[in-house]
N, C-alpha and C positions, 0 to 999 in steps of 0.2 A: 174498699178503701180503708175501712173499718181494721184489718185482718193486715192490711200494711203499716197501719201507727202502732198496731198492739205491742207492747210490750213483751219482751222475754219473761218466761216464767222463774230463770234464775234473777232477776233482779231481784236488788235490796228492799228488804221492808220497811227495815229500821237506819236509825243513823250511823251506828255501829255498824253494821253488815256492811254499808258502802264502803264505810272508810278501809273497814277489813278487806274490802274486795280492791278496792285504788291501791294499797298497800302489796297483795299478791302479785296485783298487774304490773308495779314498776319491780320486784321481786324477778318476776319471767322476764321481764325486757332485759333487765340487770343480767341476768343469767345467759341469755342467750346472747348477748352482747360479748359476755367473758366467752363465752364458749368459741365464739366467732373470731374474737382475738385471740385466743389460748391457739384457734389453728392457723390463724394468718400468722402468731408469732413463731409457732413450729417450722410452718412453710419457710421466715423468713433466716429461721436459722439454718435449715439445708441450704438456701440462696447462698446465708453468709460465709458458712464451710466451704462450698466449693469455691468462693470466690477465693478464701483466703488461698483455701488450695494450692490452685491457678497463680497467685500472687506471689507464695511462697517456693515452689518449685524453680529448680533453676534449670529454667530451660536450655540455654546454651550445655551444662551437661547434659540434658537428656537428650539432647543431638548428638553429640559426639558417642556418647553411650550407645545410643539405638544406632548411630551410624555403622560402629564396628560390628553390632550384633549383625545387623542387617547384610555388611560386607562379609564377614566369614561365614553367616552361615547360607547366603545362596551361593558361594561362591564351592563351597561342599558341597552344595546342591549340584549344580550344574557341574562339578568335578564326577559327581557319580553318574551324572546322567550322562557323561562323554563329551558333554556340548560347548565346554570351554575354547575346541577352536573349531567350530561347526563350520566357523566360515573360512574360506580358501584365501582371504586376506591375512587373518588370524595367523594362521603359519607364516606366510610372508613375511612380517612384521618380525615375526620370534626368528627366521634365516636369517636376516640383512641383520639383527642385532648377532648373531648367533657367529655370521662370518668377519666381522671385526676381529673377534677374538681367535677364534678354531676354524676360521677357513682354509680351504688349500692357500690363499695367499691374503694371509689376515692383514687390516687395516684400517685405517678409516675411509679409506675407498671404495671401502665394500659397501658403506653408508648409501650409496647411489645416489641419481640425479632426481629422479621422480617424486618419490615419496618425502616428503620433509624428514629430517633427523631427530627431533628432539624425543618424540616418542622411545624411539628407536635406542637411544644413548641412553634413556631413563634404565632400558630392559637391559641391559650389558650387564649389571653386578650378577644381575641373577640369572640370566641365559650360562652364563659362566659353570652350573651347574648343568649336568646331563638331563638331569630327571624333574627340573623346572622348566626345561626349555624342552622335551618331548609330551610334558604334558601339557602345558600353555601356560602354568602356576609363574611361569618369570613374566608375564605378562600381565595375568590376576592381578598378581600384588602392582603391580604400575596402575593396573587401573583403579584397585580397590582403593589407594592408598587417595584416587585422587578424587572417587565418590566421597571418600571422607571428609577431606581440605573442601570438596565443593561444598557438603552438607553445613561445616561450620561456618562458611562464608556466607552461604546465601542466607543464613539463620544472621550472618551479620548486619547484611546491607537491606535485609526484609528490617531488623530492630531502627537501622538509622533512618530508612525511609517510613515508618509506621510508628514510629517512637510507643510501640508494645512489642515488650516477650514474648508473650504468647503468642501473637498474631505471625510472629519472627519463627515460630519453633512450626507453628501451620505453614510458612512457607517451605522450611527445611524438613518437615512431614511428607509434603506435595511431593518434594523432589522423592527424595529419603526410600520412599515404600513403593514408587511407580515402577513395574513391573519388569518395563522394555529396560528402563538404567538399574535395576539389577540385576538383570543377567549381562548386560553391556559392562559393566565394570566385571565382572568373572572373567573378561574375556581379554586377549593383547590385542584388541582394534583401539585407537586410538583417541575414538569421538570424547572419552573420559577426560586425557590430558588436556584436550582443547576447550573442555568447559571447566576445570580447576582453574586453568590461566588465565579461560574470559570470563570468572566470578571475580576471582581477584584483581585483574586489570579493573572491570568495572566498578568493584569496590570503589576503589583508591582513585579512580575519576570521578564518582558521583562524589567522593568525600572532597575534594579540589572545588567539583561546582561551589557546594553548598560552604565553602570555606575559602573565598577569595586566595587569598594568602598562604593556603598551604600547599606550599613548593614541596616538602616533602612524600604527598601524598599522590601528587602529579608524576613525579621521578618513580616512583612506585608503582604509578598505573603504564607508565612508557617501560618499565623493566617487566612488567608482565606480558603488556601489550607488546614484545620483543619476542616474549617466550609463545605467545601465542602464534606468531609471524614462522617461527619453526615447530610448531606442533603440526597443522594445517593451514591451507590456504584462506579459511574461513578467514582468520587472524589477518593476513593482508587486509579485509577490508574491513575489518575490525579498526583498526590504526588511524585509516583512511577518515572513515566517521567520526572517530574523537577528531583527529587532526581539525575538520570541517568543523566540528562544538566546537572548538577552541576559539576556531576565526569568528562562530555567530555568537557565541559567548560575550567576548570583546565588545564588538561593536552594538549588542543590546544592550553591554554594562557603560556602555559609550567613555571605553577607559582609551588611552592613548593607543599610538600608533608601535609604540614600541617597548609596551607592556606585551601587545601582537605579538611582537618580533622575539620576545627573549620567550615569553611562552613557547612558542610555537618551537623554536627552535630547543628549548630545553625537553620537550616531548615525543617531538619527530627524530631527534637523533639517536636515540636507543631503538625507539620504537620502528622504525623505519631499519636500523643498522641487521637487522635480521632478514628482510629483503634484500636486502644491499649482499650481506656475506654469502645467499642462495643461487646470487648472479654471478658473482665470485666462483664460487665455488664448481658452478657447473662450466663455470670458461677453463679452469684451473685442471677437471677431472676428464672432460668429455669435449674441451673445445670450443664450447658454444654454451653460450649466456643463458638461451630461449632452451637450452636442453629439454629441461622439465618439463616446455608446452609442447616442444616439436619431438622429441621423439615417438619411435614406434609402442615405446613404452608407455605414453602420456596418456594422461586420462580424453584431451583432444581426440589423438588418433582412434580410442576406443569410440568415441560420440559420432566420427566421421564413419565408421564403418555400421553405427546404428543407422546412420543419416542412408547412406547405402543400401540398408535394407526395409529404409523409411521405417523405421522406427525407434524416427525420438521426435513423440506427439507433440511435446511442449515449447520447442525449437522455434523459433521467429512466432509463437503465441502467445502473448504475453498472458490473455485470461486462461489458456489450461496451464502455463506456469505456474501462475498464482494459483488454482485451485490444485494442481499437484502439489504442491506443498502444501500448503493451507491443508489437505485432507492428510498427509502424510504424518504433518505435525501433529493433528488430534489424535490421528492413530496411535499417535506415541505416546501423549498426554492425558487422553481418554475424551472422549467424546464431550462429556459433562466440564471437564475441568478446563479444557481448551474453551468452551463458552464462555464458562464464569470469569476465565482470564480476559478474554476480551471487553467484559462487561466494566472488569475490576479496572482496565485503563481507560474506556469511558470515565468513570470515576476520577481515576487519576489524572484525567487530564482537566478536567473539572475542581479541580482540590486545591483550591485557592492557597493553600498553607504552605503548600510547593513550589514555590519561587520558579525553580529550576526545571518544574515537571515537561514541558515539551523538549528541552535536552537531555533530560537521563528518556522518556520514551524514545525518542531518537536512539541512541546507542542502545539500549534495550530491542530496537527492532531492526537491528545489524546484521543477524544473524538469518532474518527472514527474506529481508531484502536480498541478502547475499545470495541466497538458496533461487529467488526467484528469478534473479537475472543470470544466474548460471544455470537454468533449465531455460531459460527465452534464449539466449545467447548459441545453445547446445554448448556447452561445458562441461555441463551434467545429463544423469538420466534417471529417474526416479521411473519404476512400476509399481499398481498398486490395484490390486483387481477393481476398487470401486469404478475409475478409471482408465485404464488401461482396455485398449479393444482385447476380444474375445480373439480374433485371428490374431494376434503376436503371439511366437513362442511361448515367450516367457512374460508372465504376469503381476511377477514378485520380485522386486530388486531394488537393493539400495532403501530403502523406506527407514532405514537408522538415521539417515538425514535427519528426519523431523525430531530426532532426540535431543538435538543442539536447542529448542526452543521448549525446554519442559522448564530451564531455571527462571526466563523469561514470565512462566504459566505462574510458577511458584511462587516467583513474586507478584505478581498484580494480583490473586483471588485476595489475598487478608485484607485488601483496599475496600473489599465489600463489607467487611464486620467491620470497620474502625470505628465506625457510631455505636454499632450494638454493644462491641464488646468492655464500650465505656460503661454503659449502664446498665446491662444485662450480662453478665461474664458468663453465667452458666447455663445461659438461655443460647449464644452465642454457641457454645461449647456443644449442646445438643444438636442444633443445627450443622456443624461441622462434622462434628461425628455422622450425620445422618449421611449429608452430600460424600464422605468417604466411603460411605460403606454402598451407598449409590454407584459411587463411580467404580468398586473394588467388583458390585455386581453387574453393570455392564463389562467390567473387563473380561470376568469369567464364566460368564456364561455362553463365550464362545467357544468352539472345539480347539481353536490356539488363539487365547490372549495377547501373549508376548506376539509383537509382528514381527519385530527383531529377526527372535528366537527361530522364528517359523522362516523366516529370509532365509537364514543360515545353517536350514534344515533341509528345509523343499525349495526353496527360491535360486533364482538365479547366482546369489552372493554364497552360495554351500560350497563348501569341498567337493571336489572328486573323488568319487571310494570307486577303485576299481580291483579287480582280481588282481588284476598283477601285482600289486603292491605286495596282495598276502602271497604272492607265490614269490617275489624277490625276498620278501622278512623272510620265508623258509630255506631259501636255497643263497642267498646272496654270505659270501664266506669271505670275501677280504677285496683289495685292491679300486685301485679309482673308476670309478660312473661317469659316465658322460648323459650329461643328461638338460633338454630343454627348460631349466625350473620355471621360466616365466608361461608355458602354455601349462603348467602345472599337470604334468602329466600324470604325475602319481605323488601323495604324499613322503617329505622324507623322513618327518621326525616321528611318522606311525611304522618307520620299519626299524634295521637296526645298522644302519650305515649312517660313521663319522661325519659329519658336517666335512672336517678335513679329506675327505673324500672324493668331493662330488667337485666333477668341470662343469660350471654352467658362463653365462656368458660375460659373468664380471671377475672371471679366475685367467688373467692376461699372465702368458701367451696358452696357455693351455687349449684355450677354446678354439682360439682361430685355426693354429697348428693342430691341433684333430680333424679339421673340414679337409686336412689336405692330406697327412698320414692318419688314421684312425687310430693307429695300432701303436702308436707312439707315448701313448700314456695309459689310456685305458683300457682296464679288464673287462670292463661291461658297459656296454652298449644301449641306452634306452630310448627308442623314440615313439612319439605318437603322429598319424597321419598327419601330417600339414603343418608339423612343428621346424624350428630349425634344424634340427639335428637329422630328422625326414629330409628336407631341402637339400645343407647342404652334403651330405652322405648317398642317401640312398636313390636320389634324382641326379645325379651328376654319374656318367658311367664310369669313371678314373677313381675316385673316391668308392664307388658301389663296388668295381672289381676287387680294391683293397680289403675292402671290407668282408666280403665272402674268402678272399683268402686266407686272411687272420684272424676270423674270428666264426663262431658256431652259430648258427640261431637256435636259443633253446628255450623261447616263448613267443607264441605266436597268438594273438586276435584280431577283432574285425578293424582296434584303434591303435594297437599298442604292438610293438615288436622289441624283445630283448635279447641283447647278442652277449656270447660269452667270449673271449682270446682265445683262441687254442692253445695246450699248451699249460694253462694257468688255473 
């Protein structure tokens, strides 16, 4: 016990020492105290740099900036890699634009019944060129032009819903650098046009919600929501949905019966007049209003011939609907980022500041809904190997679908920082960067990131490469083709035959008067097994006799047969 009171042998002896030694000790507290703020105040001026940073950058240009970098140089990417129209649509899209202009019987009839036109009409300045329309580049620039307008849109309506820049330039980031929408804008598939039109329609509706009174912002969202209505059919029920916020609008703001009335009808009538002229149009061209559903062309009749070979899983099941999409859309969006999105409207639906937040989620979740009851309904058909049984053909198809719901993704994550990035801007910033670099490493560290890309590569959505192509580019030397273009028998803009060239079955009378004289217009002869041109030719003996008379077979395989004229 003795050995526990003892005293230290540095104590003070005298009066003096003590005071000298209390005087030392608050000396070291003193010091160590500076020292300790000298680094918290270091620390706090890195904090304050990067905030000003962050505060002073203008993010709307660094979107638009990184948007163009981003568009031209994958769009050079995928130009070298060959893959701009990997897909057998990709062409399609660039013909039907292509025969307006330089068909054997140019017009706007060549526009067709099936496919919506507004894509289509976008790609005409630049099909109009040879060497934009054989390499897909009149297509690029439609799509690229329209990742850009999306980039600074969704960068718009992320700032008016999150009222922070930065949080606005994280959502045009999300979109901006995701892998599957930059190679989908390199390309003339369309899915691009109809998310420029449904950023901007959606803009200018949520800007209407949150602003009673502004009629002009309404008439804004009905002229985009019109352009949406002729890009794709997504757009139909795009309209449909605002139409429904309008009427539940109303009656939650418990305003009149005929405030109803004049809304409703000042937004349905543009927005709706784009369904209206496709009804039109197809009674006008083809006879029949339902064209677009009913023909043999229709995207119908392709689901009913899956239905035939029982393979469309999702068809009258609403839960593998839903998770065929639901997995399609992360594929798109990335595994991590598709969560955080759903996390971020938990949030957002919670986010008392938001007046209006269960009607923009509503139209915000247009796109998914749509996807879900056109694979329950059979409309559609998505494959996706997660998915998809091991005995079906094909395993890969269609999965671009889910790319429609990446601006969706884009918007809801920054709804998870809104707290932090009040009071921690570069604490905030770290974290974000980390979750991209997260999600940039599960993309890639698969053998094909891009699903797209890989669709339109190996998947059922690819092109046809067949020999014969390269042996008609060799030997093909002038006069008209006959040829099935919708069983896509062989590529035409990878050989070196006129568009003005070719009879396929929207060149009237050309097409039908070949089924009966062959030799009546055509130099060459193309068919593959089981196409029309097979049917009505070479299965009918009157037509086969002619055929062997006037013309030579001078390529033969186990799909494809091509005849030459004699003579020519």
């Amino acid at each position: 016990m003795k050995k526990f009171f003892t005293f230290s042998d540095k104590r003070p002896r005298t009066i003096n020492q003590a005071v000298n030694m209390v005087k030392k000790r608050k000396q070291n507290h003193f010091f160590g105290l500076e020292k300790k703020l000298s680094r918290n105040a270091f620390v706090k001026k890195i904090l304050s740099f990067f905030s000003n940073l962050i505060s002073k950058i203008s993010w709307e240009k660094a979107t638009l900036i990184l948007s163009i970098i981003l568009s031209v140089s994958s769009t050079i990417f995928f130009y070298q890699t060959k893959d701009i129209i990997a897909y057998g649509d990709a062409e399609s899209h660039l013909n039907i634009a292509k025969r307006v202009i330089h068909g054997l019987t140019p017009g706007a009839a060549q526009l067709g019944g099936v496919w919506l036109p507004l894509p289509h009409i976008l790609m005409i300045p630049f099909v109009y060129f040879d060497f934009l329309w054989r390499t897909g580049l009149a297509g690029s620039i439609v799509s690229g032009v329209s990742y850009i307008l999306s980039a600074l849109l969704i960068f718009k309506l992320s700032k008016m819903l999150t009222k922070n820049s930065f949080l606005a330039f994280v959502s045009s980031f999300i979109f901006m650098s995701n892998p599957n929408v930059l190679y989908m804008q390199s390309t003339p598939m369309t899915e691009l046009v109809l998310i420029v039109f449904f950023v901007l329609n959606t803009y200018f509706f949520i800007k209407f919600l949150k602003k009673e009174g502004d009629i002009v912002s309404l008439m804004l969202a009905a002229f985009f929501g019109f352009c949406c209505t002729l890009s794709r059919y997504d757009g139909w029920f795009l309209v449909l949905t605002e139409a429904f916020v309008i009427v539940v609008y109303t009656f939650i703001n418990k305003r009149p019966l005929k405030k109803l009335d004049g809304r409703l009808i000042l937004y349905s009538t543009p927005a709706f007049y784009g369904i209206l002229l496709w009804f039109i149009w197809n009674f006008l061209i083809f006879n029949d209003p339902f064209y677009f559903n009913k023909s043999e062309f229709s995207a119908r009749s392709q689901q009913l011939a899956w239905m035939a070979r029982n393979e469309l899983p999702a068809a009258g099941n609403f839960t593998l609907a839903f998770l065929y999409y639901l997995v399609t859309s992360a594929a798109n969006s990335g595994s991590l980022f598709f969560g955080l999105a759903i996390l971020g409207l938990i949030y957002f639906l919670y986010d008392k500041e938001e007046k209006q937040r269960n009607l923009i989620s509503l139209i915000l979740a247009a796109p998914f809904v749509f996807y879900v009851m056109s694979l329950y309904m059979g409309q559609s058909v998505i494959f996706i190997p997660l998915l998809t049984p091991n005995t079906f053909e094909w395993r890969l198809f269609n999965v671009r679908y889910g790319i429609m719901m990446l601006p969706v993704v884009a918007l809801l994550i920054p709804f998870l920082f809104k707290e932090i990035v009040k009071k921690a801007k570069f604490l905030s910033l770290v974290i974000i960067f980390f979750l991209f670099s997260l999600q940039f490493f599960l993309f890639f560290r698969d053998k094909s990131p891009i699903i797209t890309l890989t669709d339109g590569v190996v998947g059922l959505s690819s092109a046809k490469k067949v020999d014969a192509q390269d042996w008609l580019k060799e030997n093909y030397d002038h006069g008209l083709i006959l040829i099935d273009d919708y069983a896509r028998t062989m590529s035409i803009i990878r050989t070196n035959i006129k568009m003005e060239n070719v009879i396929y079955v929207g060149t009237k009378p050309y097409w039908e008067e070949s089924f009966k004289e062959p030799e009546k217009y055509a130099t060459w002869i193309i068919m593959q097994k089981g196409d029309q041109v097979w049917k009505n030719i070479l299965e009918n003996k009157e037509t086969e006799a002619r055929l062997y008379k006037y013309f030579n077979k001078v390529y033969t395989s186990e799909e494809i047969l091509i005849f030459r004229r004699m003579g020519d």
